[in-house]
PQR file of N, CA, C, O and H, with PARSE charges and radii, in Angstrom:
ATOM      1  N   UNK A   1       0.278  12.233   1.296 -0.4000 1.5000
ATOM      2  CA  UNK A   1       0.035  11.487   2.519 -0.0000 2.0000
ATOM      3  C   UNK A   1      -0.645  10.169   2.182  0.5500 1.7000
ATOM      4  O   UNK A   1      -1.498   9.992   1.311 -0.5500 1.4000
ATOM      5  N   UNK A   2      -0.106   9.242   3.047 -0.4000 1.5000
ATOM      6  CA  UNK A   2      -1.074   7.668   2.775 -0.0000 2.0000
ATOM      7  C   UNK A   2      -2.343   7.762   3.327  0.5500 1.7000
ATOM      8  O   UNK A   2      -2.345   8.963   3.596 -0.5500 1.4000
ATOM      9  H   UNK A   2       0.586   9.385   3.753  0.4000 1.0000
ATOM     10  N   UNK A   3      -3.227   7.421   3.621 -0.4000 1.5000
ATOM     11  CA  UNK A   3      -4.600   7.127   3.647 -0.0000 2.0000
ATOM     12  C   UNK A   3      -4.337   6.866   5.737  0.5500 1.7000
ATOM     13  O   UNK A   3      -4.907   7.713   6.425 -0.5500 1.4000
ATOM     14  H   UNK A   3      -3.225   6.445   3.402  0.4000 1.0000
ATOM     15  N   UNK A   4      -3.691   5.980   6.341 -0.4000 1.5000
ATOM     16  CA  UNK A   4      -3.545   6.232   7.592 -0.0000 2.0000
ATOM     17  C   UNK A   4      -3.264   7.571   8.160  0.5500 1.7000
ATOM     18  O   UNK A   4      -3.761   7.911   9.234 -0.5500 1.4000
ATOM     19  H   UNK A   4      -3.228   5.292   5.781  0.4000 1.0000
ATOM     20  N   UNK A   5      -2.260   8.562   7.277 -0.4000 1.5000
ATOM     21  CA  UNK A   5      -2.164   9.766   7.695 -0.0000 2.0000
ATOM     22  C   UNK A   5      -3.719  10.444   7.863  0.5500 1.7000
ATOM     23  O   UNK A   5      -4.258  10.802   8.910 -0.5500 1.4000
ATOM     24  H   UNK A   5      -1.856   8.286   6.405  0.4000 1.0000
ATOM     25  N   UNK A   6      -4.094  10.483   6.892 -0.4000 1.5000
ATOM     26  CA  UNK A   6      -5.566  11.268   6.628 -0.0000 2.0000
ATOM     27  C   UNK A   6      -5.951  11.182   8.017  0.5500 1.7000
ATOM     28  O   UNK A   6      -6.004  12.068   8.870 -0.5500 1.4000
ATOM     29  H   UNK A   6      -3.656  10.192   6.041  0.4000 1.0000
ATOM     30  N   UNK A   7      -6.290   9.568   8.103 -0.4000 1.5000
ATOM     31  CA  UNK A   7      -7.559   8.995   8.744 -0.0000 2.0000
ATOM     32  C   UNK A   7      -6.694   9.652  10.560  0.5500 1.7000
ATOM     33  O   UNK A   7      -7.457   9.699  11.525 -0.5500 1.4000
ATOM     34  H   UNK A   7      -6.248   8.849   7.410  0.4000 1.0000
ATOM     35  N   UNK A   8      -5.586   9.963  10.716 -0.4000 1.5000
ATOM     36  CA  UNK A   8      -4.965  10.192  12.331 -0.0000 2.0000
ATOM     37  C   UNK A   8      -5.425  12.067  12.172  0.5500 1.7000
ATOM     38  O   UNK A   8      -5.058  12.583  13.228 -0.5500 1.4000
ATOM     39  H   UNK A   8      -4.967   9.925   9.932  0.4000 1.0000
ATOM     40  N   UNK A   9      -5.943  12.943  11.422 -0.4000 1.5000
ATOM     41  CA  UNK A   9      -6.179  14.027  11.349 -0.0000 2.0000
ATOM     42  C   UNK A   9      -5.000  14.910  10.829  0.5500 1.7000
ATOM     43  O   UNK A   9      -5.228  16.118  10.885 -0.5500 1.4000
ATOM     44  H   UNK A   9      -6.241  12.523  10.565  0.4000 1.0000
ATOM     45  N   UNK A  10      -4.241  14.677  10.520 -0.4000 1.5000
ATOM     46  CA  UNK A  10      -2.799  15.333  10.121 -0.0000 2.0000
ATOM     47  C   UNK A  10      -3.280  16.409   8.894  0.5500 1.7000
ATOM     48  O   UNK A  10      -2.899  17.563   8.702 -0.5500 1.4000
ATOM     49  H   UNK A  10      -4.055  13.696  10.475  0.4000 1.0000
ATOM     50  N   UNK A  11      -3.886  15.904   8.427 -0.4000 1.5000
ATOM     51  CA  UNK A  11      -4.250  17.173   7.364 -0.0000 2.0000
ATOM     52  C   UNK A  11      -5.029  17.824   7.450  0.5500 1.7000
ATOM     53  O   UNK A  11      -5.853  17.576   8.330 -0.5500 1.4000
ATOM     54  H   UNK A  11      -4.196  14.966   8.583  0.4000 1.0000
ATOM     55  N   UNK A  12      -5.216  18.973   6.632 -0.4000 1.5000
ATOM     56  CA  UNK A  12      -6.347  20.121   7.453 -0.0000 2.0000
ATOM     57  C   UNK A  12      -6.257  20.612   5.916  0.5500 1.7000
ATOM     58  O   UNK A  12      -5.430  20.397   5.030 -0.5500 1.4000
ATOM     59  H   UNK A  12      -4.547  19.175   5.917  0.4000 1.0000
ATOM     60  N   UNK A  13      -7.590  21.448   5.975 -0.4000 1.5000
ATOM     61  CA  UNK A  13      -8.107  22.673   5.130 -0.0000 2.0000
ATOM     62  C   UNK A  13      -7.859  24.208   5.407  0.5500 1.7000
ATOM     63  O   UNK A  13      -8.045  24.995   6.335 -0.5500 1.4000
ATOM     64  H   UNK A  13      -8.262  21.623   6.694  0.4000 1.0000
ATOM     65  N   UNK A  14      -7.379  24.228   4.215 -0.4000 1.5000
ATOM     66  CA  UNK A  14      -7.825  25.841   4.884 -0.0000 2.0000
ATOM     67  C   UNK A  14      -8.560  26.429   4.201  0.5500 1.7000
ATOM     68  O   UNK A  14      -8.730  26.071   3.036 -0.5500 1.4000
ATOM     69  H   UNK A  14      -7.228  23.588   3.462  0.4000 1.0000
ATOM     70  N   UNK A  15      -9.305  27.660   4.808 -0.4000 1.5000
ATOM     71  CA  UNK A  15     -11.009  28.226   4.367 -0.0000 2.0000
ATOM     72  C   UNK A  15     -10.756  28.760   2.759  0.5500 1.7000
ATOM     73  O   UNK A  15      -9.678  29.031   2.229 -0.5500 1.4000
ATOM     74  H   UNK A  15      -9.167  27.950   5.755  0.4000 1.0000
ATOM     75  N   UNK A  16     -11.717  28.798   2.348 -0.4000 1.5000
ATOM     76  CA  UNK A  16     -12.020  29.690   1.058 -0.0000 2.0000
ATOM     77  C   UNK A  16     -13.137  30.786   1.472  0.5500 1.7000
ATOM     78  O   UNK A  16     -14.219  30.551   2.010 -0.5500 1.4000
ATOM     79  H   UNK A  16     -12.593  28.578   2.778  0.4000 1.0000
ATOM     80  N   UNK A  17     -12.645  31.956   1.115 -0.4000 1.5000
ATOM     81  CA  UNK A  17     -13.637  32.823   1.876 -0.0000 2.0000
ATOM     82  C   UNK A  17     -14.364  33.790   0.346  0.5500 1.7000
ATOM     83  O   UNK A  17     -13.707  34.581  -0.332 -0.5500 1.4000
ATOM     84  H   UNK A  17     -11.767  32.147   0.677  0.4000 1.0000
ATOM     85  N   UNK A  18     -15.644  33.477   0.147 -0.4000 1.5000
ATOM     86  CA  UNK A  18     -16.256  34.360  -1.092 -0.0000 2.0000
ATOM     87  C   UNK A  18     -16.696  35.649  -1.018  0.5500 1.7000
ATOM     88  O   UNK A  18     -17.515  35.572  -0.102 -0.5500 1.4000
ATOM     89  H   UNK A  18     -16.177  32.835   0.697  0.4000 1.0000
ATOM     90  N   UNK A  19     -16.690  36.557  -1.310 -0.4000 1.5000
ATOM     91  CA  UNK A  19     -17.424  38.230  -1.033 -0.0000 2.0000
ATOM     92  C   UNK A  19     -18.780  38.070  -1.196  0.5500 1.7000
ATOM     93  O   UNK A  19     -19.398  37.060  -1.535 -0.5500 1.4000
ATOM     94  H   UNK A  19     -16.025  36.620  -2.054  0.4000 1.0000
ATOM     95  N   UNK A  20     -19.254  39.374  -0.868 -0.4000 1.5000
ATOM     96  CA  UNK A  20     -20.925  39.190  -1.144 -0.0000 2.0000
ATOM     97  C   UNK A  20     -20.692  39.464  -2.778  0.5500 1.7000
ATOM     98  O   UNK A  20     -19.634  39.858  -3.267 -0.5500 1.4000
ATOM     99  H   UNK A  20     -18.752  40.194  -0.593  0.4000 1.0000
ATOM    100  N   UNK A  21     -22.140  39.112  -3.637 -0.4000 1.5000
ATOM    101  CA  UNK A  21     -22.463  39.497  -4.699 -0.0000 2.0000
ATOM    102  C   UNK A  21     -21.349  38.846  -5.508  0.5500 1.7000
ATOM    103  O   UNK A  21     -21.237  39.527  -6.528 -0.5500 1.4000
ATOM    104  H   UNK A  21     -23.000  38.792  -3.239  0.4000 1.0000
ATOM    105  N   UNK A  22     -20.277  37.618  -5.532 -0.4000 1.5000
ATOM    106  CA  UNK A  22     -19.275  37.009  -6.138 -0.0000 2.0000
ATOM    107  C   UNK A  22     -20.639  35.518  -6.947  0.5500 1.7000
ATOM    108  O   UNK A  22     -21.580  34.830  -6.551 -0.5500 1.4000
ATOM    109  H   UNK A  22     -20.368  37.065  -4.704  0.4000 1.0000
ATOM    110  N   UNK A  23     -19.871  35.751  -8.180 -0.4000 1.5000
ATOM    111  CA  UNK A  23     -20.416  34.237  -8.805 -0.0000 2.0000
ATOM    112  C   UNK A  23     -19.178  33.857  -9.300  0.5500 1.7000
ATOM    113  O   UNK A  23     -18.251  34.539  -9.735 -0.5500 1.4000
ATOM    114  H   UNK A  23     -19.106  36.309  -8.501  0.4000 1.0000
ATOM    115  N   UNK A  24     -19.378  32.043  -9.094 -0.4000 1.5000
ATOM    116  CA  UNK A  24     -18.119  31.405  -9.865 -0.0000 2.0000
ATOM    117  C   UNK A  24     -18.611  30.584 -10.808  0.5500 1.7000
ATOM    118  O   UNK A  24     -19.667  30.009 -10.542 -0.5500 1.4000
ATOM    119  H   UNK A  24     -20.131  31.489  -8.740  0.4000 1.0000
ATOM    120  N   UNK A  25     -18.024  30.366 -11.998 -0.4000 1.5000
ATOM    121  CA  UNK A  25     -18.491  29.752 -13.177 -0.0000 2.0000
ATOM    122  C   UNK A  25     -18.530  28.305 -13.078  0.5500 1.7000
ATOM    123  O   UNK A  25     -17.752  27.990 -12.178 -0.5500 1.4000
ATOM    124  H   UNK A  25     -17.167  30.833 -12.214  0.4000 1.0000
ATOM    125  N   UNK A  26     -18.990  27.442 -13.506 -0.4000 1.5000
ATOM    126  CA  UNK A  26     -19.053  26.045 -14.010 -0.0000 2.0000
ATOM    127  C   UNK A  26     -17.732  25.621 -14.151  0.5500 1.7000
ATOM    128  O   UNK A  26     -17.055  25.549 -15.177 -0.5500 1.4000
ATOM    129  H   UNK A  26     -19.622  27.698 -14.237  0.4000 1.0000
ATOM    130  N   UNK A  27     -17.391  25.295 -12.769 -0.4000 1.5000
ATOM    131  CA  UNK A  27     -16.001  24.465 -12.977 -0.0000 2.0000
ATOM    132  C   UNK A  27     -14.225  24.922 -12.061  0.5500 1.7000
ATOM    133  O   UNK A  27     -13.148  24.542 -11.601 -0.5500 1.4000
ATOM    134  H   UNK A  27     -17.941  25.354 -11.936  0.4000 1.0000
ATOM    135  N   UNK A  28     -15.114  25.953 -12.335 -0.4000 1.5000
ATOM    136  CA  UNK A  28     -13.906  26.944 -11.524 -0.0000 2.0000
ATOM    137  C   UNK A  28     -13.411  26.423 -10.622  0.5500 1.7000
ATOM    138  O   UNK A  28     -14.183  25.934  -9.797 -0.5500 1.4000
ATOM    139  H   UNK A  28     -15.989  26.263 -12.709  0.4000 1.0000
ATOM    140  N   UNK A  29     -12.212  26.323 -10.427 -0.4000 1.5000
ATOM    141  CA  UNK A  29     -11.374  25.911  -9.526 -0.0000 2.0000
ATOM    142  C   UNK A  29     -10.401  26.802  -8.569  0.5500 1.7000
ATOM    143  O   UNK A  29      -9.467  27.566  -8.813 -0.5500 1.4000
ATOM    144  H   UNK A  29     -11.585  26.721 -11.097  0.4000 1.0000
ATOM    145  N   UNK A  30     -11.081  26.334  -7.286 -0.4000 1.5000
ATOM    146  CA  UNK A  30     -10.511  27.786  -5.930 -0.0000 2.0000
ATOM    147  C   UNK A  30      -9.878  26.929  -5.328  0.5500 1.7000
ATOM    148  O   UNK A  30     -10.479  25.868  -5.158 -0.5500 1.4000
ATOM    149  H   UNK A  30     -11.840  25.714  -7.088  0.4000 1.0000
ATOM    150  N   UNK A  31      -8.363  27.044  -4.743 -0.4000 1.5000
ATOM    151  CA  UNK A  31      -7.713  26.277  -4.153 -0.0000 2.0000
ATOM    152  C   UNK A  31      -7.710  27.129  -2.800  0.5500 1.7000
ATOM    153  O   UNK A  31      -7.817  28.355  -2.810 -0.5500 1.4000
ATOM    154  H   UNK A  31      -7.875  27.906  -4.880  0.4000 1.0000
ATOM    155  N   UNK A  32      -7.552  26.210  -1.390 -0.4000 1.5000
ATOM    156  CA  UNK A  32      -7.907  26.727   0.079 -0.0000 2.0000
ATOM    157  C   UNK A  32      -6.929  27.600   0.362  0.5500 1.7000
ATOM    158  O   UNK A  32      -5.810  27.453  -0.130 -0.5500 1.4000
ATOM    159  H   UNK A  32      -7.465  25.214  -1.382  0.4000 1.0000
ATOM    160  N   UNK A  33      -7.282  28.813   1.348 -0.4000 1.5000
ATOM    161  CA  UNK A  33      -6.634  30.116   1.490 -0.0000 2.0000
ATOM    162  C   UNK A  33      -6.456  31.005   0.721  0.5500 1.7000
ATOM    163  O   UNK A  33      -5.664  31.946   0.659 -0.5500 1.4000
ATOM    164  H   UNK A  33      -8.191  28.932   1.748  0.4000 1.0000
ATOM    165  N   UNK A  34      -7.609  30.484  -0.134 -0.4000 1.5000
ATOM    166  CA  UNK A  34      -7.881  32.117  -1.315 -0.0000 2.0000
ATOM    167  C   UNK A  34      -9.156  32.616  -0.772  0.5500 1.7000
ATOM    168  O   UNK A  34      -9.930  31.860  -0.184 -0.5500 1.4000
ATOM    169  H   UNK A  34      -8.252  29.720  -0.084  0.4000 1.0000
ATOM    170  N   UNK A  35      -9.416  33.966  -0.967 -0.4000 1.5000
ATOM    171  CA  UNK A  35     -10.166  34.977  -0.025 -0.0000 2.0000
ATOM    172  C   UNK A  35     -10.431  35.946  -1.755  0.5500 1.7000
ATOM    173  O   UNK A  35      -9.502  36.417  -2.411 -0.5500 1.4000
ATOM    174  H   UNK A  35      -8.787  34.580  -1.445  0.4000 1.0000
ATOM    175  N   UNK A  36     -11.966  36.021  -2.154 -0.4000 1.5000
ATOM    176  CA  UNK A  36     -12.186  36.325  -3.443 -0.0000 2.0000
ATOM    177  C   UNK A  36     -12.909  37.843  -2.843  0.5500 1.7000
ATOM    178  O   UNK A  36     -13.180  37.731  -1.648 -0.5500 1.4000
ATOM    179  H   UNK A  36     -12.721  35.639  -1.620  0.4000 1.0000
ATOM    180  N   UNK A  37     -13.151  38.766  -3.233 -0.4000 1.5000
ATOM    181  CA  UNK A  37     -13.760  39.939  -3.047 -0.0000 2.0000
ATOM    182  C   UNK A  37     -15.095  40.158  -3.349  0.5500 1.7000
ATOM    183  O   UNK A  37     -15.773  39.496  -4.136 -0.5500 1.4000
ATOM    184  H   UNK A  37     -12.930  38.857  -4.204  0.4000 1.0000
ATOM    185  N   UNK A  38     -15.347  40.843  -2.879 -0.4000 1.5000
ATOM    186  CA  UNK A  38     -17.010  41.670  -3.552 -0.0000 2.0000
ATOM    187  C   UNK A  38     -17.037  41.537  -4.589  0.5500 1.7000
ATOM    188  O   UNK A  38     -15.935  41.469  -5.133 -0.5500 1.4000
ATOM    189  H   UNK A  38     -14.797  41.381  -2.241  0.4000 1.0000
ATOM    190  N   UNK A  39     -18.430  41.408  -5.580 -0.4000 1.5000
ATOM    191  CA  UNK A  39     -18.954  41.571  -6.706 -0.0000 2.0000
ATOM    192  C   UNK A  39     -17.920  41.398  -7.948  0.5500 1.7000
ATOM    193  O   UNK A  39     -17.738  42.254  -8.814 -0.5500 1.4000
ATOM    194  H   UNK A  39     -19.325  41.463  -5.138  0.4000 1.0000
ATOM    195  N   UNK A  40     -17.195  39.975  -7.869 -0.4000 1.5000
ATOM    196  CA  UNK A  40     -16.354  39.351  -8.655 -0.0000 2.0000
ATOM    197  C   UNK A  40     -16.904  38.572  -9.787  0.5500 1.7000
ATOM    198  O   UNK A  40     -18.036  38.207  -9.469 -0.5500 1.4000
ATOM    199  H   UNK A  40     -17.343  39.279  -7.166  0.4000 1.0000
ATOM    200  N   UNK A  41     -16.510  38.062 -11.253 -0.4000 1.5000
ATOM    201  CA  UNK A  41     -17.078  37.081 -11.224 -0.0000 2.0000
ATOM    202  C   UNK A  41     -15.671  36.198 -12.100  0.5500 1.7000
ATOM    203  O   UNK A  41     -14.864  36.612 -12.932 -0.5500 1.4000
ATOM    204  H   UNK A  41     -15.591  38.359 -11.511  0.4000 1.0000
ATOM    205  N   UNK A  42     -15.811  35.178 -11.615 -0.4000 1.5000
ATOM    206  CA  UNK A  42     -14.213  33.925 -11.613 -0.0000 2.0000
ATOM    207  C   UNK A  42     -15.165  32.813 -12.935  0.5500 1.7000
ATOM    208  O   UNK A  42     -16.329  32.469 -13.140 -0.5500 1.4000
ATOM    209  H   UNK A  42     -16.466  34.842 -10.939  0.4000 1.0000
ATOM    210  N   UNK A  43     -14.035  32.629 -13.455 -0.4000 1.5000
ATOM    211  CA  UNK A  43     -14.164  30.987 -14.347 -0.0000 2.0000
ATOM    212  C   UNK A  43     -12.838  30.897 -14.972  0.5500 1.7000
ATOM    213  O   UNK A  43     -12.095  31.758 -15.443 -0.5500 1.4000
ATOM    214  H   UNK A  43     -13.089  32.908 -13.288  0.4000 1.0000
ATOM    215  N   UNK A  44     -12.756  29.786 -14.866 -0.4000 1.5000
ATOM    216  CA  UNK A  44     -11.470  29.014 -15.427 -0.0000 2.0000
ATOM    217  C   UNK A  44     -10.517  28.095 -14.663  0.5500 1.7000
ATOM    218  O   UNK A  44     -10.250  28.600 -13.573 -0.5500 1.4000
ATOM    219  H   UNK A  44     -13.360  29.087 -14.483  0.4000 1.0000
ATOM    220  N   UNK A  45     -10.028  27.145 -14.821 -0.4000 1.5000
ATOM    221  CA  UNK A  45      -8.870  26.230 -14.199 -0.0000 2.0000
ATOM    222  C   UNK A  45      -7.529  26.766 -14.456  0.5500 1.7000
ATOM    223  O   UNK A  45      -7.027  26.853 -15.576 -0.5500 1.4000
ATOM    224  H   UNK A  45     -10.245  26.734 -15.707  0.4000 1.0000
ATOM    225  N   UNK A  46      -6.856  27.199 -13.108 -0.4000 1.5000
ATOM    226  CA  UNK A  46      -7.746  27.707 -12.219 -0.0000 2.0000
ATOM    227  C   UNK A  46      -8.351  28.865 -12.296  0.5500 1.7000
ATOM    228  O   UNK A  46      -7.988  29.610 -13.206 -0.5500 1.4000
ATOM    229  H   UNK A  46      -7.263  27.128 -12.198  0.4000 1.0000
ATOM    230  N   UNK A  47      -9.495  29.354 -11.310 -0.4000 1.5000
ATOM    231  CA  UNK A  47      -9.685  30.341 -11.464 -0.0000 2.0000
ATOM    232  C   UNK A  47      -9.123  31.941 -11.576  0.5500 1.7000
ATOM    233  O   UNK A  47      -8.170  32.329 -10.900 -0.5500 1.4000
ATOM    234  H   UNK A  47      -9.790  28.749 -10.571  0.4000 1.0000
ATOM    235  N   UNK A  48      -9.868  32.829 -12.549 -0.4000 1.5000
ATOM    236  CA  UNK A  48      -9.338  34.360 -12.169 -0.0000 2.0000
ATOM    237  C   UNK A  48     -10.484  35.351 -12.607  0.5500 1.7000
ATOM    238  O   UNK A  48     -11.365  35.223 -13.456 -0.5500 1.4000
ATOM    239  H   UNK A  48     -10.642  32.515 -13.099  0.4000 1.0000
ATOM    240  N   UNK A  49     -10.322  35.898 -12.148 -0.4000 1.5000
ATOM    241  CA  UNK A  49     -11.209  37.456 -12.338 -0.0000 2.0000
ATOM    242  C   UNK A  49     -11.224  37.806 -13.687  0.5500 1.7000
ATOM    243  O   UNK A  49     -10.262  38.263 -14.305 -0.5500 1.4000
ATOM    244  H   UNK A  49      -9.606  36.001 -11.458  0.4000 1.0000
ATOM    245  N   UNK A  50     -12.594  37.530 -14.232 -0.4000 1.5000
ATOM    246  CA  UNK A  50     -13.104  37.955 -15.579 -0.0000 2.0000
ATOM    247  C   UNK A  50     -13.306  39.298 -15.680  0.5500 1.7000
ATOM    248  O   UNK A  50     -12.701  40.064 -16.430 -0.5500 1.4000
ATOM    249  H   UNK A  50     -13.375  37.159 -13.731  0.4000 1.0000
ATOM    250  N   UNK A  51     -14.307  39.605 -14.787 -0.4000 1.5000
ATOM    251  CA  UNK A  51     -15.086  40.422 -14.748 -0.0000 2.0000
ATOM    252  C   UNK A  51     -15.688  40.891 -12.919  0.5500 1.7000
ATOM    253  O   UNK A  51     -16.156  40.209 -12.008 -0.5500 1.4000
ATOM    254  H   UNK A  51     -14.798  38.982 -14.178  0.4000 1.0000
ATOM    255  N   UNK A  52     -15.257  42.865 -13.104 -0.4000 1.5000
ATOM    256  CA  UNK A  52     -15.974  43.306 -11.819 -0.0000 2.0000
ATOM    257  C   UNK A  52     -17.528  44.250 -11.611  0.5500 1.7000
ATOM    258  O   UNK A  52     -18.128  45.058 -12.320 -0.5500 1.4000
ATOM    259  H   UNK A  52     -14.877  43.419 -13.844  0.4000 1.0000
ATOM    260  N   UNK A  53     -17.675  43.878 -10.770 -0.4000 1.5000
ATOM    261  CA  UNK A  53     -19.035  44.816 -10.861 -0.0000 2.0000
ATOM    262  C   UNK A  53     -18.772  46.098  -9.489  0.5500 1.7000
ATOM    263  O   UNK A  53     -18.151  45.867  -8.451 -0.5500 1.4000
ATOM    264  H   UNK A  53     -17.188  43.222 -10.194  0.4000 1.0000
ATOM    265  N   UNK A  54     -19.393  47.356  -9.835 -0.4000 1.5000
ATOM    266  CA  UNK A  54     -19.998  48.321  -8.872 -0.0000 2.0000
ATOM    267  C   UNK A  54     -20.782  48.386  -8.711  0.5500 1.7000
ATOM    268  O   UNK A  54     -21.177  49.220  -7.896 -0.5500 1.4000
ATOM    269  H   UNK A  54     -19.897  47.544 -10.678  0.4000 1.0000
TER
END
């Protein structure tokens, strides 16, 4: 989109939703309409699930 699009509202976000007890690493990259779980923990471009906790 050009920069007039932006600025008329045409584009939108969509949410990123984190779980409780989730950490993301230094850098990690979450692109919008990703929904991460409970007691996750993410690093990498992009991100993924290293490691889970109970």
């Amino acid at each position: 989109m050009d920069s007039s699009q932006r600025f008329e509202g045409l584009e939108y976000a969509k949410p990123i939703v984190v779980g409780d007890n989730s950490w993301l690493g230094a850098g990690a990259t979450v692109i919008g309409g990703v929904t991460l779980g409970d007691n996750v923990v993410l690093a990498g471009v992009p991100a993924r699930v290293i490691r889970t906790f109970t």
